[in-house]
C-alpha positions as CSV (number, residue, x, y, z in Angstrom):
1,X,-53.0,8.7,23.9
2,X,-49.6,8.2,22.1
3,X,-46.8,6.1,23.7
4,X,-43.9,7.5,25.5
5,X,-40.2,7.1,23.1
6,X,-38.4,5.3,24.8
7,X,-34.4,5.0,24.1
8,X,-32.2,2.5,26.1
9,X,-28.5,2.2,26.0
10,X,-29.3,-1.2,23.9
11,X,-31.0,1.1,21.6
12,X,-28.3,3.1,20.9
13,X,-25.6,-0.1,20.7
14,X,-27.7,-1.3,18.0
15,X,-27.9,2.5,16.5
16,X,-24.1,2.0,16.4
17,X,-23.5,-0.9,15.5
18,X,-25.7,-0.2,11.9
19,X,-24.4,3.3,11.1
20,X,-21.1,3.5,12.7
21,X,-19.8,6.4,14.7
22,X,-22.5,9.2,15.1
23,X,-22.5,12.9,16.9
24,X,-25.0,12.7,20.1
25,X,-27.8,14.9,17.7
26,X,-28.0,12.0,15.3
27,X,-28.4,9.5,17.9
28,X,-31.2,11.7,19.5
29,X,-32.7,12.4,16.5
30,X,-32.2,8.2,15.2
31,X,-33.9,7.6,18.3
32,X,-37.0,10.1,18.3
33,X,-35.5,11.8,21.4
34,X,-34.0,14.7,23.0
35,X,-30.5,14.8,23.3
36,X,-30.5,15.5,27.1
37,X,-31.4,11.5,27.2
38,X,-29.0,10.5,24.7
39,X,-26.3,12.9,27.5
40,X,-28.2,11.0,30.4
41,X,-27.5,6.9,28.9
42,X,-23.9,8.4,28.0
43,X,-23.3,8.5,31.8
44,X,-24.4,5.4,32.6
45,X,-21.9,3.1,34.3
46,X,-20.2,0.5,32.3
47,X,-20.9,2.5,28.9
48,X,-17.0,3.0,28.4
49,X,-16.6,-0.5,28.4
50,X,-18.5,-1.0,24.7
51,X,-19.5,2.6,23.4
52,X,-16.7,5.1,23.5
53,X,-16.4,8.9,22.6
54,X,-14.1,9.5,20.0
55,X,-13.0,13.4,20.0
56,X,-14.0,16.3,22.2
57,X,-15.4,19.8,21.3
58,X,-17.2,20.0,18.1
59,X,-15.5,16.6,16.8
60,X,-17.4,14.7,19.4
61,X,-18.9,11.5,18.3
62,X,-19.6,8.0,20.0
63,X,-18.3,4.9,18.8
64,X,-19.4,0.5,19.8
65,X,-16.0,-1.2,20.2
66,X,-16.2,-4.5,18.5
67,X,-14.5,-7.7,19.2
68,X,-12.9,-9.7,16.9
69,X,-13.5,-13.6,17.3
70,X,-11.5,-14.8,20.1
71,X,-8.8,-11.8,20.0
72,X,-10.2,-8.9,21.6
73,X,-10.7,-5.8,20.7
74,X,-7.3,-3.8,21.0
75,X,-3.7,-4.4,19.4
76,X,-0.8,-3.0,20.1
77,X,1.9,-2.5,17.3
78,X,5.4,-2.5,17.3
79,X,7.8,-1.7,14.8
80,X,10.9,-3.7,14.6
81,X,14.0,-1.0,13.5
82,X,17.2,-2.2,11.6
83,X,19.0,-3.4,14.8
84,X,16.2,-5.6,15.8
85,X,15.2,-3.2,18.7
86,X,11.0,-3.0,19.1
87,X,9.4,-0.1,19.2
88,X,5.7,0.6,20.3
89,X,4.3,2.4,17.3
90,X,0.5,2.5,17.5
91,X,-2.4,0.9,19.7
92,X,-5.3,-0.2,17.0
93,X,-8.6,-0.3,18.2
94,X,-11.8,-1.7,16.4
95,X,-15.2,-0.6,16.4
96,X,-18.5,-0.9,14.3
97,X,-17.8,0.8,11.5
98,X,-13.8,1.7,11.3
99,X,-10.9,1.3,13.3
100,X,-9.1,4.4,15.7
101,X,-5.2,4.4,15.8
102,X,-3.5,6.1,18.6
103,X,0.1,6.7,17.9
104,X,3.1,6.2,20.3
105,X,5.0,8.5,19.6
106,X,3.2,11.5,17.3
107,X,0.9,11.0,14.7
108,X,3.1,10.1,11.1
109,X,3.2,12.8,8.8
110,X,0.8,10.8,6.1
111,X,-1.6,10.5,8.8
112,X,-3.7,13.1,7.7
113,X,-4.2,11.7,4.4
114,X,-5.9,8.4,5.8
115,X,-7.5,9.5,9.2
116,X,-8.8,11.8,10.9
117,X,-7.7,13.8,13.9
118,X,-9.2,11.7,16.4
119,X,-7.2,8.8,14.6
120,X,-10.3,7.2,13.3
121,X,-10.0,4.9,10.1
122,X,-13.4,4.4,8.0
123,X,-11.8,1.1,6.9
124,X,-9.0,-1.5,7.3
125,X,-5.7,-0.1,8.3
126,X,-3.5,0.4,4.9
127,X,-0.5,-0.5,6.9
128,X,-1.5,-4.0,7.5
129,X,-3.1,-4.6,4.2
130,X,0.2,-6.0,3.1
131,X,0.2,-8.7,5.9
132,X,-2.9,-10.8,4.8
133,X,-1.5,-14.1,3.2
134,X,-1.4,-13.7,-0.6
135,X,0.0,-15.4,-3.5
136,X,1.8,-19.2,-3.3
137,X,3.1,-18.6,0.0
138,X,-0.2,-17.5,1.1
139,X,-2.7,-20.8,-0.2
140,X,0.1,-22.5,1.6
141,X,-0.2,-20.8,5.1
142,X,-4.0,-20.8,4.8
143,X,-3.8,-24.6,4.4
144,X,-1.6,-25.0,7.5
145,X,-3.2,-22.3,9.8
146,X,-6.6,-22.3,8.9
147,X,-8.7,-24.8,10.4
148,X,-6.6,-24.7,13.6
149,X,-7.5,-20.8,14.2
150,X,-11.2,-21.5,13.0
151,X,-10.5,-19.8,9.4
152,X,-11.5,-20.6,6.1
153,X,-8.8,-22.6,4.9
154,X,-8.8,-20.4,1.3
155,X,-7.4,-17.8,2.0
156,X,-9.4,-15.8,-0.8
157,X,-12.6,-16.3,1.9
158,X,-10.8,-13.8,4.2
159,X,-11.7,-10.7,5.2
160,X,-10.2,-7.8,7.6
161,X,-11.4,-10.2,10.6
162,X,-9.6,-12.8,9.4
163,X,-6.3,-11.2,9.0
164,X,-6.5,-9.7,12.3
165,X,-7.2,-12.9,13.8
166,X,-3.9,-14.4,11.6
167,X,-1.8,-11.8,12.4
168,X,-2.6,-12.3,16.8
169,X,-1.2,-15.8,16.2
170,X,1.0,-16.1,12.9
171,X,2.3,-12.3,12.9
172,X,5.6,-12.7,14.0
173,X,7.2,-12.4,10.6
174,X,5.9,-10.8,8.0
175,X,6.5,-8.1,5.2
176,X,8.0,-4.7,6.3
177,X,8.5,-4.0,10.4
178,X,5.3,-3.8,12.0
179,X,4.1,-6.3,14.9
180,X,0.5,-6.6,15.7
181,X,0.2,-8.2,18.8
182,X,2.0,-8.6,22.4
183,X,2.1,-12.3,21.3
184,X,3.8,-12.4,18.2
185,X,6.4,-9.7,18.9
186,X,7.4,-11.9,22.0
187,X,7.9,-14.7,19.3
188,X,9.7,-12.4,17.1
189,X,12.3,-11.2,19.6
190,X,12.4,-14.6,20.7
191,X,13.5,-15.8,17.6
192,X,16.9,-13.6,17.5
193,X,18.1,-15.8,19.3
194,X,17.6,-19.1,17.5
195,X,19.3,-19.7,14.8
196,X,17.9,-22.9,14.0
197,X,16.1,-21.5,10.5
198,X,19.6,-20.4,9.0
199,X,21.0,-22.2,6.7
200,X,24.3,-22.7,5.5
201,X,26.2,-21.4,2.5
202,X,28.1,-24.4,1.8
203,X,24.5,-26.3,2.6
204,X,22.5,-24.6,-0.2
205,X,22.4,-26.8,-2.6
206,X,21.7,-29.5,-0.5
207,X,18.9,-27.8,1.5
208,X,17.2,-25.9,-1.2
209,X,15.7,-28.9,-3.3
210,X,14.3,-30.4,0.4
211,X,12.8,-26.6,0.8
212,X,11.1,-26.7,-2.6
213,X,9.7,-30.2,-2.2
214,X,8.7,-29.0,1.1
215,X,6.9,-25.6,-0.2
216,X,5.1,-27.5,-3.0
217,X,3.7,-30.1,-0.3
218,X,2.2,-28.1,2.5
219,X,3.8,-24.9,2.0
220,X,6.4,-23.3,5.2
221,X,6.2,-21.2,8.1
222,X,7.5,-17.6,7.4
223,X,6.6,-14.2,5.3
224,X,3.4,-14.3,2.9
225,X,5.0,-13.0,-0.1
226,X,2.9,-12.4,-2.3
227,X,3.1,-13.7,-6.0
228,X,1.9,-16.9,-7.8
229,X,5.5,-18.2,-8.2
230,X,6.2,-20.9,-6.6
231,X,8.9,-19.7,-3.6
232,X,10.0,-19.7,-0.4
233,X,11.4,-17.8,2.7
234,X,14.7,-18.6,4.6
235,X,18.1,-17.2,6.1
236,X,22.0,-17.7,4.5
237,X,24.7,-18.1,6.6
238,X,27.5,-16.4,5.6
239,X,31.1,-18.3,5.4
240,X,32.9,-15.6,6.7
241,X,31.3,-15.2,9.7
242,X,29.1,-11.8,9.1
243,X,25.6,-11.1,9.5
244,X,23.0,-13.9,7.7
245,X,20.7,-12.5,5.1
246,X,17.2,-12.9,5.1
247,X,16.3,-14.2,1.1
248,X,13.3,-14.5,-1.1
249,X,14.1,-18.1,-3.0
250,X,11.8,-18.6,-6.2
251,X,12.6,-21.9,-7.8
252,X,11.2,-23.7,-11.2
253,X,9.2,-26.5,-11.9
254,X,11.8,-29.9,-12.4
255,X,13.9,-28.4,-15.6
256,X,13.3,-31.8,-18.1
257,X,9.6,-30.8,-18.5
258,X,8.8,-27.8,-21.2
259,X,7.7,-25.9,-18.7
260,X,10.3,-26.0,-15.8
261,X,13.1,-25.5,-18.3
262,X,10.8,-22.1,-20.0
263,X,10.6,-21.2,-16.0
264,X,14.6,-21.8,-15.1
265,X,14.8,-19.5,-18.5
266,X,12.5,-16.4,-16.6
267,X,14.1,-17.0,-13.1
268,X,17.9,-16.6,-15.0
269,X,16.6,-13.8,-17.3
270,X,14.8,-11.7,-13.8
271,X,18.7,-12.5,-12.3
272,X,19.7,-10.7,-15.0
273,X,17.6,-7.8,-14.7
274,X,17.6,-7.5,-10.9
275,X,21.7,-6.9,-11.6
276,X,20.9,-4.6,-14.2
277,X,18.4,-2.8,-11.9
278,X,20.8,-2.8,-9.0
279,X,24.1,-1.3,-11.0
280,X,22.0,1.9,-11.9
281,X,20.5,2.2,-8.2
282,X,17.3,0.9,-8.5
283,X,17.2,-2.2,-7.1
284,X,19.1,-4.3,-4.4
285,X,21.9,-6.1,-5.0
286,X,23.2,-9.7,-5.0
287,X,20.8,-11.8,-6.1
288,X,22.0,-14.5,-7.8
289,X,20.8,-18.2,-9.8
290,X,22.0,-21.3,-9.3
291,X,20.9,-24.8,-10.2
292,X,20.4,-27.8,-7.6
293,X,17.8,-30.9,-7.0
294,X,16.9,-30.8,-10.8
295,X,15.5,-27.4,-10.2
296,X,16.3,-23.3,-10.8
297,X,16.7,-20.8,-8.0
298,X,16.5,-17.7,-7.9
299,X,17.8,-16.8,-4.5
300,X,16.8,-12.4,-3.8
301,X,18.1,-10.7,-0.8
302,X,15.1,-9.4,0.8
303,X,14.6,-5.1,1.0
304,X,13.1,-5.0,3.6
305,X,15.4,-7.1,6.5
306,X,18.8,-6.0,7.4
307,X,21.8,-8.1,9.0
308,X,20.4,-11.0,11.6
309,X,17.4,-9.5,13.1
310,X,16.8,-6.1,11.6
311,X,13.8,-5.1,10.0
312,X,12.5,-1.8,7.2
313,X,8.5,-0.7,6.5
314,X,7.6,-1.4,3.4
315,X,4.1,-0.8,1.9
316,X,2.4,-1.9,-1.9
317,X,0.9,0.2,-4.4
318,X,-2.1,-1.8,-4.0
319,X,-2.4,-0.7,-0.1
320,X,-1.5,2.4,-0.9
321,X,-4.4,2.9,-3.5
322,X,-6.8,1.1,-1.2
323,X,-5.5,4.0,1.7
324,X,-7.1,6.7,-0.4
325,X,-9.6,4.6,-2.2
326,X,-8.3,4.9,-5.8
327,X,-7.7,1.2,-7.5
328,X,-8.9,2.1,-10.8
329,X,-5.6,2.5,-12.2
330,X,-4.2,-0.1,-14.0
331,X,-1.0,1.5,-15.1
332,X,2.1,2.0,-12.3
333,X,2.5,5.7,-13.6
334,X,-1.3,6.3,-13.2
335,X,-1.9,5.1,-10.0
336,X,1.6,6.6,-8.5
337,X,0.9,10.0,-9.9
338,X,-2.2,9.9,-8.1
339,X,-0.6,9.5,-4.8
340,X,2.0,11.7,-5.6
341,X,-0.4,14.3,-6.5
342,X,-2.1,13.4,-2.7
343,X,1.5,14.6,-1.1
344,X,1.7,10.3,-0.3
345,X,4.4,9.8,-2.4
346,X,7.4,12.0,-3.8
347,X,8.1,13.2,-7.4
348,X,11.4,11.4,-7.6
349,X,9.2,7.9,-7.3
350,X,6.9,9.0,-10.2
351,X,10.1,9.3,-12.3
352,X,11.3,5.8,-10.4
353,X,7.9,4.3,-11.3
354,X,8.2,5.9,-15.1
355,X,11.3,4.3,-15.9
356,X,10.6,1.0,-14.0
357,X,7.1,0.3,-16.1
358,X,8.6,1.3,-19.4
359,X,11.9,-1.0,-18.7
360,X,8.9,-3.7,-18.0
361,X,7.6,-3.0,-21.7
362,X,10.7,-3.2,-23.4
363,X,11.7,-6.7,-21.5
364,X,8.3,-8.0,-21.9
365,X,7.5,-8.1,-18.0
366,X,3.5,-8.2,-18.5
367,X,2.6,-8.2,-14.9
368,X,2.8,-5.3,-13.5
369,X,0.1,-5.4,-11.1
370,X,-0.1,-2.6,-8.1
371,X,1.2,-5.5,-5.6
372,X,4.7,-5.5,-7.9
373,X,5.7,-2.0,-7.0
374,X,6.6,-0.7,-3.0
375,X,7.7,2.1,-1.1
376,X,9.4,2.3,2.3
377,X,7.0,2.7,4.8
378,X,8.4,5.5,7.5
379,X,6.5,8.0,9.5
380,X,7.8,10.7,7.2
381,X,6.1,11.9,4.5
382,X,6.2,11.8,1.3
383,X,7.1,8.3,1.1
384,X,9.7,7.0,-1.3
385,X,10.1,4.1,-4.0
386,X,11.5,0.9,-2.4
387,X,13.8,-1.5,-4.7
388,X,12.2,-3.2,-8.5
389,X,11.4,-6.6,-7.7
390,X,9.6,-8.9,-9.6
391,X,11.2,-7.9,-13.1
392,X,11.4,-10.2,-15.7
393,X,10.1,-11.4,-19.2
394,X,6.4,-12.9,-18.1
395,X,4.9,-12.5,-21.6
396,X,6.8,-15.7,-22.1
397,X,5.7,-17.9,-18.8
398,X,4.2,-21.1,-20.0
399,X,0.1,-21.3,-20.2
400,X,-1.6,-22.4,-17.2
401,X,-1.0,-26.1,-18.8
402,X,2.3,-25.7,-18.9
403,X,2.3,-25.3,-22.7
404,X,5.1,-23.0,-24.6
405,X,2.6,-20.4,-26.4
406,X,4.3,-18.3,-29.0
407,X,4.0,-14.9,-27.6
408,X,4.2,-11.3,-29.7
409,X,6.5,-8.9,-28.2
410,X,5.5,-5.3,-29.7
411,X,6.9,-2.9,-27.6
412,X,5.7,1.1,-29.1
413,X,7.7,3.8,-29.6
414,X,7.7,7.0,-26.6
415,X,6.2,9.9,-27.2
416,X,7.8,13.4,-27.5
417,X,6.7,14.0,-23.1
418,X,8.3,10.5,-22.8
419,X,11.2,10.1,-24.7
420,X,13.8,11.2,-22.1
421,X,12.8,8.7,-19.5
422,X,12.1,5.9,-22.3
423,X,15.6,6.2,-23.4
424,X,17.0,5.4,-20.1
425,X,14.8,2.4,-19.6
426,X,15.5,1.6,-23.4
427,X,19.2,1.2,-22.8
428,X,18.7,-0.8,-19.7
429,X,16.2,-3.1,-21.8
430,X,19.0,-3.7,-24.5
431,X,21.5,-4.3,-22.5
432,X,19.4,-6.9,-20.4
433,X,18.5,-8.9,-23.5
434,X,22.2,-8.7,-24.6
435,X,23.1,-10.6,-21.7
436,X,20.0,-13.2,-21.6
437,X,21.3,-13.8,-25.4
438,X,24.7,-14.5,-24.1
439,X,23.9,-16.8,-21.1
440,X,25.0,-19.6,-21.2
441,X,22.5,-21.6,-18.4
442,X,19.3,-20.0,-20.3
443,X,18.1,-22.6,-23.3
444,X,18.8,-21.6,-26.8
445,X,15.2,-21.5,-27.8
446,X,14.8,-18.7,-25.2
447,X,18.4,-17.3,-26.1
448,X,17.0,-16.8,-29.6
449,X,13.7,-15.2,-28.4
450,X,16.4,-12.8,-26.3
451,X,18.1,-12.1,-29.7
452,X,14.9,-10.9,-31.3
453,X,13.3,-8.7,-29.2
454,X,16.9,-7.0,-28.5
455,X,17.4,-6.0,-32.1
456,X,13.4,-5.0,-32.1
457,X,15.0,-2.5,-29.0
458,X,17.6,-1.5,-30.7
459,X,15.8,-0.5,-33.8
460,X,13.0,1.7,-31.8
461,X,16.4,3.2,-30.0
462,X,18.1,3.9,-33.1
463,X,14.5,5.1,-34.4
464,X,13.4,7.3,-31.1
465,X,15.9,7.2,-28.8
């Protein structure tokens, strides 16, 4: 005589817990039954505690909430606006298998493109993808955070558990306006009211070698911006009393070595650029260099805080492709077309993105990786291009020794689809070079590499221009 199925609600956890969210005819038919007993442990009290139903009707599913190291199960997030105000924005929960948003305050109109309905997310959040610690900033913070929230302290060993776990404890400030937390957001309005992190204009020079000594060491509290250049996060007072300014400081290796003075050259030539960038609309404004400690800074307002305490959404390319799982690209104009093509971005940014990548080309910017390029992050749809950042001649940066390697600069010619766009970026190009060539704080070596690769512009702009 055969034995009786049996199917507990354990069962079913584990069924869960393996496949993700499933209708209550696959969990019947996973676990030899009939549904009616699948209907009958549904009921059961204390099931809402662990599996949930996600949906009604026809959409109707079940879902095992998962908790996340010592940091539950459920977030809520606030966005911070341009005053500094909070805003709750979106509870995120997480289960086996994806993650369920549930909005505020109506769903954002890109919504559609990255979940369903019901809210449900197969994977990690887009959103947040930009707040895992990356780049120089990021070793930094997961040498000082790690081991004290139980993390790996490389920060490469991370995963979406991780970062949630981070951003409960460490969130407080990071890139763009979102919050994920009732913790950190308590810190983050907190800290309107200190000014202790501000520092001076007249105290820049001063205070900026101590911060770069300091960011080399054990790296600083703050943003993880992303990037391999060595940088850091603070706040400028201003002298005449107005609103501080939230800035992105990137600063060179000690200038006597070959290799800080070929950095001090990039970090004056990407000033240059930025201002270029910023007369014609495309990027902010008032960056600016200046030399102090025996080191270059370049000193970047940052796009995405306004006056003391205000805040705007921002959101990469990369977390952007990873929203609608396309990374393959490895041009900007590829991979933005793509979205745009989705309804996630608008056709104005394509032709932002068009002009930006070939300006990169003709100034010999070769990284242009997805994590270089942003769009403001709103709950309108599509989204549009952010400011350039990140501009400037890397085809020259010194070799991973520090050695100056003589670098070919072969920018091509547009073709006939291109030519209108290329022009534009083309003039911007020549004009850049002309004033790296004239500067008078870059070293002539790289004033003479400026020299040559403007009059190879200015020949393809005479040629196709």
């Amino acid at each position: 005589m055969a034995r009786p199925v049996t199917f507990s609600l354990r069962d079913m956890a584990l069924r869960l817990q393996v496949s993700g969210p499933l209708t209550a005819i696959e969990l019947a038919a996973l676990g030899g039954v009939a549904r009616s007993r699948v209907s009958q442990l549904l009921t059961q009290t204390g099931t809402a505690h662990s599996i949930v139903q996600i949906g009604g009707a026809r959409r109707s599913r079940y879902a095992l909430r998962r908790s996340i190291r010592s940091v539950g199960m459920r977030w809520p997030i606030h966005r911070i606006d341009e005053n500094g105000r909070a805003h709750e924005w979106a509870e995120c929960e997480a289960f086996h298998g994806g993650y369920r948003l549930t909005w505020a305050d109506g769903r954002p109109a890109w919504a559609n493109l990255v979940a369903d309905a019901d809210g449900w997310m197969d994977g990690f959040p887009f959103f947040l993808g930009d707040l895992r610690p990356q780049g120089f900033v990021g070793r930094a913070i997961g040498l000082r955070v790690g081991a004290g929230l139980g993390l790996p302290t490389d920060i490469g060993r991370w995963g979406d558990d991780e970062t949630i776990t981070f951003l409960q404890t460490e969130g407080s400030d990071l890139p763009g306006d979102l919050v994920m937390g009732e913790g950190p957001l308590r810190i983050a309005l907190a800290n309107q009211i200190d000014s202790a992190g501000v520092v001076g204009k007249s105290e820049v020079e001063s205070v900026y070698p101590r911060l770069a000594a300091a960011a080399m060491e054990a790296g600083l509290p703050g943003s993880s911006a992303g990037g391999e250049q060595p940088k850091f996060l603070t706040r400028v007072g201003s002298s005449s009393g107005a609103a501080s300014r939230a800035v992105l400081v990137k600063f060179s290796p000690p200038m006597e070595s070959q290799a800080g003075r070929r950095w001090a050259d990039l970090l004056a030539a990407e000033g240059h650029a930025l201002a270029i960038l910023s007369e014609t609309g495309e990027a902010l404004g008032g960056a600016r260099v200046l030399d102090a400690g025996g080191r270059r800074f370049l000193e970047v307002p940052r796009f995405d805080r306004t006056g003391d305490f205000g805040r705007r959404g921002v959101v990469s390319l990369a977390a952007l492709q990873a929203a609608i799982d396309y990374s393959d690209a490895a041009r900007w104009e590829d991979a933005v077309t793509a979205l745009a093509g989705r309804g996630f971005v608008d056709l104005e940014s394509v032709e932002a993105v068009v002009r930006r990548s070939m300006l990169g080309e003709l100034i010999g910017n070769s990284d242009m990786h997805a994590g270089n390029l942003a769009f403001w992050l709103t709950d309108d749809s599509p989204l549009s291009i952010a400011p350039t950042y990140d501009m400037l001649p890397m085809l020259w940066a010194p070799a991973a020794g520090g050695e100056l390697v003589e670098r070919r600069f072969a920018p091509v010619p547009p073709t006939p689809a291109q030519a209108e766009s290329w022009t534009v970026a083309a003039r911007w190009a020549l004009e850049f070079w002309e004033r790296v060539a004239g500067d008078s704080m870059i070293s002539a070596s790289f004033r003479a590499i400026a020299d040559q690769s403007g009059e190879r512009v200015q020949a393809l702009l005479y040629r196709f221009g």
